[in-house]
C-alpha positions as CSV (number, residue, x, y, z in Angstrom):
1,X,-90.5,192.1,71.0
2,X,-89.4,191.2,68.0
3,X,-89.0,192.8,64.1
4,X,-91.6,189.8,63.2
5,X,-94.4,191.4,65.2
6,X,-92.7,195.3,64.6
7,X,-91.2,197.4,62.8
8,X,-89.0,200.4,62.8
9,X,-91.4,203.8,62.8
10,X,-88.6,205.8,61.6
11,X,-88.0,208.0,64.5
12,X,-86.3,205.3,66.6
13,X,-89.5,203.4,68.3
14,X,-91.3,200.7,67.2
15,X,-94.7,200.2,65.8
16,X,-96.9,197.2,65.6
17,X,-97.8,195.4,62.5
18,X,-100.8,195.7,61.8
19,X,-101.9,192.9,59.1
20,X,-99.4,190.0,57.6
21,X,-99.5,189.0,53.9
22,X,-102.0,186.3,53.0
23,X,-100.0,184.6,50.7
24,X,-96.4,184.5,51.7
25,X,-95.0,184.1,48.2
26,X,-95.6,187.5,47.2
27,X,-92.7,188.1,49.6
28,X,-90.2,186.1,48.0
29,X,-87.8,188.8,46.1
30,X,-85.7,186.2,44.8
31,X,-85.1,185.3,40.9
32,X,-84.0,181.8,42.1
33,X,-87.3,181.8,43.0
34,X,-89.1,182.2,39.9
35,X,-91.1,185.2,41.2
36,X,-88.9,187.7,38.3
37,X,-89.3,185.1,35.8
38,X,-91.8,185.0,32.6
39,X,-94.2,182.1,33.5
40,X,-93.0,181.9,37.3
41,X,-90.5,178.7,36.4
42,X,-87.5,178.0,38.1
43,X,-84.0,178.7,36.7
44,X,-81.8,175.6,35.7
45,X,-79.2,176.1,38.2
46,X,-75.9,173.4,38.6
47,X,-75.1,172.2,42.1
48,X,-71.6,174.4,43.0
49,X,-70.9,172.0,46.1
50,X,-71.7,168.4,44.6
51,X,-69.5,167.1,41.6
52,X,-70.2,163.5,41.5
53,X,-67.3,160.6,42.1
54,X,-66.9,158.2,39.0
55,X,-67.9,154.7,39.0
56,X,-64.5,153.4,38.3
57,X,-62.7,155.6,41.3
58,X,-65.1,154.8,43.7
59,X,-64.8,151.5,43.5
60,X,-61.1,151.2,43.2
61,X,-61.2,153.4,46.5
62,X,-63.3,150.8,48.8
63,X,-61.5,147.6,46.8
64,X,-57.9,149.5,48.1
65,X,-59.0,150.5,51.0
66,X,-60.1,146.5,51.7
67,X,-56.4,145.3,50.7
68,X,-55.1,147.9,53.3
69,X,-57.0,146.4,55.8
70,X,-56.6,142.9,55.0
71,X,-53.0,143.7,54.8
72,X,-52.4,145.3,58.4
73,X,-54.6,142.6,59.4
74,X,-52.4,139.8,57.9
75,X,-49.3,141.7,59.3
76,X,-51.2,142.2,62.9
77,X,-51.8,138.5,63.0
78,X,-48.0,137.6,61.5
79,X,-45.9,139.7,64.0
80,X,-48.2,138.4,66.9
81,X,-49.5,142.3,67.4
82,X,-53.0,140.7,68.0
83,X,-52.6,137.7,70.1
């Protein structure tokens, strides 16, 4: 069993459902939603987790990460690590 199919009957058993919504947006509770909101439009709401890496820094990361390389690479090479 499972609380999809039943629910609590409020003296510790379970009871079936009987129907399910037809539309399943009437569920939705959330503002983020748009269900609270005058003319059911979403909020404008900012990315927390994503703050976007500049132009400039990103490519000075890859072009120093490619002298590294070439570097240890040059160094492998000259000490006669990589024979």
């Amino acid at each position: 069993m499972s609380l999809q199919l039943h629910r609590p009957d409020g003296k510790g058993g379970l009871e079936q459902r009987t129907a399910q919504p037809e539309d399943w947006r009437t569920q939705l509770q959330s503002p983020r939603w748009g269900s609270a909101l005058r003319g059911g439009k979403l909020p404008r709401m900012a990315n927390a987790e994503m703050n976007p890496t500049s132009t400039l820094r990103s490519i000075l990361f890859w072009l120093v990460l490619a002298a590294i390389t070439f570097a240890l690479l040059v160094a492998g090479y000259g000490t006669g690590f990589w024979k």
